[in-house]
Backbone bond lengths (Angstrom), bond angles and torsions (degrees), N, CA, C in turn:
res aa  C-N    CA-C-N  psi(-1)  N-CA   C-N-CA  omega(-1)  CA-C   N-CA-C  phi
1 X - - - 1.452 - - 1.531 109.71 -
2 X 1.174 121.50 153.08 1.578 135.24 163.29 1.161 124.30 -120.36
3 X 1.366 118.26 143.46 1.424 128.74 178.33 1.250 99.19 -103.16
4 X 1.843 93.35 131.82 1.810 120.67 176.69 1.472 100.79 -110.04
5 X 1.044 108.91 148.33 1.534 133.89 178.58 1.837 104.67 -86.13
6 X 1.122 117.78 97.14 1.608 102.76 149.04 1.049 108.46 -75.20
7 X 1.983 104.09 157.27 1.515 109.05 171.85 1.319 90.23 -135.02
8 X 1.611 132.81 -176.69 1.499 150.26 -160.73 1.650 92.75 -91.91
9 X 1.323 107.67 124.08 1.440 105.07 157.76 1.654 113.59 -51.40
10 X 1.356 98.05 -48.06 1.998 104.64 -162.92 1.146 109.69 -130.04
11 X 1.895 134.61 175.26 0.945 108.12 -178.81 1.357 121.40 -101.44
12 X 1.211 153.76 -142.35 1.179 142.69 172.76 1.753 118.07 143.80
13 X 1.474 112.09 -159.15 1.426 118.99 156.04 1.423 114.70 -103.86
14 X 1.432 119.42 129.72 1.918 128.19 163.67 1.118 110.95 -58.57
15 X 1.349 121.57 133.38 1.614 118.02 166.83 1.475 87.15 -127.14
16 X 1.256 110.42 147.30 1.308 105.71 164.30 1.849 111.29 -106.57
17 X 1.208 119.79 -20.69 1.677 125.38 166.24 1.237 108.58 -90.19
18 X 1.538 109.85 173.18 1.417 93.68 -161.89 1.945 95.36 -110.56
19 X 1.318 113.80 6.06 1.523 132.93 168.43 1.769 110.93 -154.51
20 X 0.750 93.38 178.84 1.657 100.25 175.94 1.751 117.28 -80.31
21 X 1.025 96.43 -31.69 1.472 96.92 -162.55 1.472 88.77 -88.73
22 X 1.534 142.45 -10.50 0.973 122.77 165.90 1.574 135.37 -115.64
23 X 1.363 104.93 165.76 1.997 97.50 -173.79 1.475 114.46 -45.38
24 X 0.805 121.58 172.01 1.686 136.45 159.07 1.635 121.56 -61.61
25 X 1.247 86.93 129.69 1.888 87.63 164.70 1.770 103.70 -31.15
26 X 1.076 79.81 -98.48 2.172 90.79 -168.49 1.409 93.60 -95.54
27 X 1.360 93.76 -174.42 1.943 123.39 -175.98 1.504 102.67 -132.50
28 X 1.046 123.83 157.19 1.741 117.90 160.25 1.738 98.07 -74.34
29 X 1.301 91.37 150.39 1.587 112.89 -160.20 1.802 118.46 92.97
30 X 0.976 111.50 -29.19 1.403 123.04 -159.66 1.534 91.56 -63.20
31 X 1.335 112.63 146.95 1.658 116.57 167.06 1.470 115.78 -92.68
32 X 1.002 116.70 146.95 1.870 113.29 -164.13 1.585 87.48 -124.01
33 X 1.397 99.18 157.45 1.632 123.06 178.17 1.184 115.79 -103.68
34 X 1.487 157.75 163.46 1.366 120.83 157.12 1.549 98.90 -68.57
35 X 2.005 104.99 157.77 0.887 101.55 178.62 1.623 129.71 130.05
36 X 1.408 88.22 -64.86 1.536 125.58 176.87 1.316 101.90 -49.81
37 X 1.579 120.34 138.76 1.403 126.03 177.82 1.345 80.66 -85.34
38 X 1.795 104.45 163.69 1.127 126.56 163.20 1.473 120.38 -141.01
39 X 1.244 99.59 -3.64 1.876 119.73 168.18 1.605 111.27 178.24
40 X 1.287 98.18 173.26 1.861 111.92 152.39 0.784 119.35 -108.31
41 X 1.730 120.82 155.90 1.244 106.06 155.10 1.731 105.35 -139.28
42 X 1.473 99.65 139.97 1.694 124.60 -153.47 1.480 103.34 -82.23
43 X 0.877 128.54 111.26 2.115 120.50 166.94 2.095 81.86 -115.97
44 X 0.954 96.37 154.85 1.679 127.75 165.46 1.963 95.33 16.84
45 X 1.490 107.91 64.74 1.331 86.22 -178.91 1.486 134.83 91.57
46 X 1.027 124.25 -45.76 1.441 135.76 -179.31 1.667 114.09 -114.35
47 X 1.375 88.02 131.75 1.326 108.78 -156.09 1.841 116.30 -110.33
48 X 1.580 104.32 117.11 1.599 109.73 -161.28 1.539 96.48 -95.09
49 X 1.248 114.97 129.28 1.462 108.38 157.36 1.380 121.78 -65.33
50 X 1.209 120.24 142.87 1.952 112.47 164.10 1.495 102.17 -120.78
51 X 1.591 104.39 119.07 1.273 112.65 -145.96 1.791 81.29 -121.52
52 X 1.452 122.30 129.84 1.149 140.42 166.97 1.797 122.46 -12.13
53 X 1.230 163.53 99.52 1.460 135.27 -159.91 1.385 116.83 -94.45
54 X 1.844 104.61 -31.05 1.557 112.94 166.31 1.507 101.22 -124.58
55 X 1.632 110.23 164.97 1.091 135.97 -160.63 1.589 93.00 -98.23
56 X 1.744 114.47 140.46 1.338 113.08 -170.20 1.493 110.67 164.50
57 X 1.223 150.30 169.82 1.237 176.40 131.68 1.594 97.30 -31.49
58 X 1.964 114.30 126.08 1.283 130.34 -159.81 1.674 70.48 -107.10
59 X 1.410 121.58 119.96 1.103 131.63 150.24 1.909 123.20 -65.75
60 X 1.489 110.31 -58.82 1.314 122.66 -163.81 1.701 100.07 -179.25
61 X 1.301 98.72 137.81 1.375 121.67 133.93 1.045 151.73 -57.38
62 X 1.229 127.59 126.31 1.969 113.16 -145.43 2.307 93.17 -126.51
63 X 1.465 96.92 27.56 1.315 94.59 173.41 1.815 104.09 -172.32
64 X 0.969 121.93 160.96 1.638 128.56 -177.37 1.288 96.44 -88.42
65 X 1.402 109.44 160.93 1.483 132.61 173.56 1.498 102.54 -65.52
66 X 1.507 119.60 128.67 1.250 135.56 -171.19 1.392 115.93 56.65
67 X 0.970 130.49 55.48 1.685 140.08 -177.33 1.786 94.46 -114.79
68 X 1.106 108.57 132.59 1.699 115.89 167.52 1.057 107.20 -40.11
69 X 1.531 150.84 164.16 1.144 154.59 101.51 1.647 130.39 -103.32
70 X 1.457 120.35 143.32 0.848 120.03 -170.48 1.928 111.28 -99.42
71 X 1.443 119.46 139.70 1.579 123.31 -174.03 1.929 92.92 -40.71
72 X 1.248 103.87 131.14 1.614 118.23 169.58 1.679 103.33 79.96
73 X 1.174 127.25 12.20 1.451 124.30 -171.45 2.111 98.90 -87.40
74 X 0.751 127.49 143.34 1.416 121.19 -170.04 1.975 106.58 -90.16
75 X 1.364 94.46 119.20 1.179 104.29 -170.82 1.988 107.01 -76.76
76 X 1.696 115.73 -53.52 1.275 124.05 -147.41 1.445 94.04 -159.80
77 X 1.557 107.84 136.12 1.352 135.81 149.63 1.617 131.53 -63.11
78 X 1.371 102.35 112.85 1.993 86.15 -169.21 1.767 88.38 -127.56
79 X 1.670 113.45 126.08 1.102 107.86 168.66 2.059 117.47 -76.44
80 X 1.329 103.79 125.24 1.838 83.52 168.70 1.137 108.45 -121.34
């Protein structure tokens, strides 16, 4: 297997839940589908999903919940 790098389509804020009061999309470990959200990310209000592209094993997170990111900054590790 190999580990691929996602990075942020755009720039914005990471959320990894989709509110506070609730859990997170995924966990590291979690297996992803394509597809699968795995966060938002917030610019002025409006809120983008970043939805999985290949199906695979959530290695790690490469930033904390609500941390800036910048468009192309690498969000998450997915082994496929």
């Amino acid at each position: 297997m190999t580990a691929k790098t996602i990075a942020a389509p755009i720039p914005g804020t990471f959320y990894r839940r989709p509110s506070p009061d609730q859990p997170p999309f995924k966990a590291e470990g979690d297996m992803l589908a394509a597809g699968d959200v795995v966060g938002l990310i917030e610019v002025m209000k409006t809120f983008t999903p970043v939805a999985a592209e290949t199906g695979g094993k959530l290695l790690r997170f490469l930033l904390e919940d609500e941390d800036a990111v910048m468009a192309g900054q690498p969000l998450y590790e997915i082994e496929v």
